[in-house]
N, C-alpha and C positions, 0 to 999 in steps of 0.2 A: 504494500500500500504506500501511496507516496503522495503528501498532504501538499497542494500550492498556496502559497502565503505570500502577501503582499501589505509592507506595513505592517508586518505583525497582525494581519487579518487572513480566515484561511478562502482562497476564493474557491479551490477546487480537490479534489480528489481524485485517485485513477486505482483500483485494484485490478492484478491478475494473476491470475493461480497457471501452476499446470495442468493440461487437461486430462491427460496420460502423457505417459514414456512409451517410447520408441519399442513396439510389439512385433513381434514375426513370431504368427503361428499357421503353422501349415501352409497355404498360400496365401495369406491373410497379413498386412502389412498395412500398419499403422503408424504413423510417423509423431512423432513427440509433438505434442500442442501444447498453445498457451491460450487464454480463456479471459478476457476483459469481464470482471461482473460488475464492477459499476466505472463510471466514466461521468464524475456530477461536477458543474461549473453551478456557482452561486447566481440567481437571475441578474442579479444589478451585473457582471463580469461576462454573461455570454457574449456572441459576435465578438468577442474581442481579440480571440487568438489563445487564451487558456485551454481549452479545448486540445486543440492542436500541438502544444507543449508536451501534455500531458501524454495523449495519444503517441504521440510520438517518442516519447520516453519510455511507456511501458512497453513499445514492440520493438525499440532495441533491448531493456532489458530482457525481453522475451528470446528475442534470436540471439542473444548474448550469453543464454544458460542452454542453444541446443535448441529450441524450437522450430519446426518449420514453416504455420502457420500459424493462425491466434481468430480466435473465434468471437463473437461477440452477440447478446441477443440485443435484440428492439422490438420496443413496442410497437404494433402494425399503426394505432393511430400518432405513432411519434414524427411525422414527416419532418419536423426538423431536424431530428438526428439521424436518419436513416438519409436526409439529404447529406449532411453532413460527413457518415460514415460512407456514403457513395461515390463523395468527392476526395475523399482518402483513398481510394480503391477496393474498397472492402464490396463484396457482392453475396448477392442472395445465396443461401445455402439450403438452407430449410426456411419451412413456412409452416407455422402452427398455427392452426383455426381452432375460434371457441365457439361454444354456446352456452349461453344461459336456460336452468332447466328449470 
């Protein structure tokens, strides 16, 4: 986890875990991930490039311990972050749909 402060105020935060290690079973080959769970900029501090520090920091730490890619979820109705993570190069992988019952 890795806290952004400005002024001794915190504006942001970024965690990321690994998701697994690097598996080979049978013909079955999985390559070591790393996993963004949260990615939060304080309202008054977005558009400002916080964001992008951060993100940026934890997928070199991420490709710095061995990872080959890094995964991340979004909320379907979040279009600002999913704009966001789009314009970094991150792309759709999976797609979870709900319902309420």
């Amino acid at each position: 986890m890795l806290l952004y402060k400005e002024n001794s105020k915190i504006v942001g935060l970024v965690v990321g875990i690994i998701n697994n290690d690097d598996m080979y079973e049978y013909d079955f080959k999985a390559l070591k991930r790393g996993r963004i769970t949260e990615l939060i900029i304080s309202k008054n501090y977005r558009k400002k490039g916080y964001g992008k520090i951060l993100l940026n920091y934890i997928e070199k730490y991420l490709k710095d311990i061995g990872c080959k890619d890094v995964l991340i979820g979004v909320f379907g109705y979040n279009e600002s972050a999913i704009k966001f993570y789009e314009n970094n190069k991150y792309n759709t992988r999976l797609l979870d749909m709900t319902k309420k019952l």
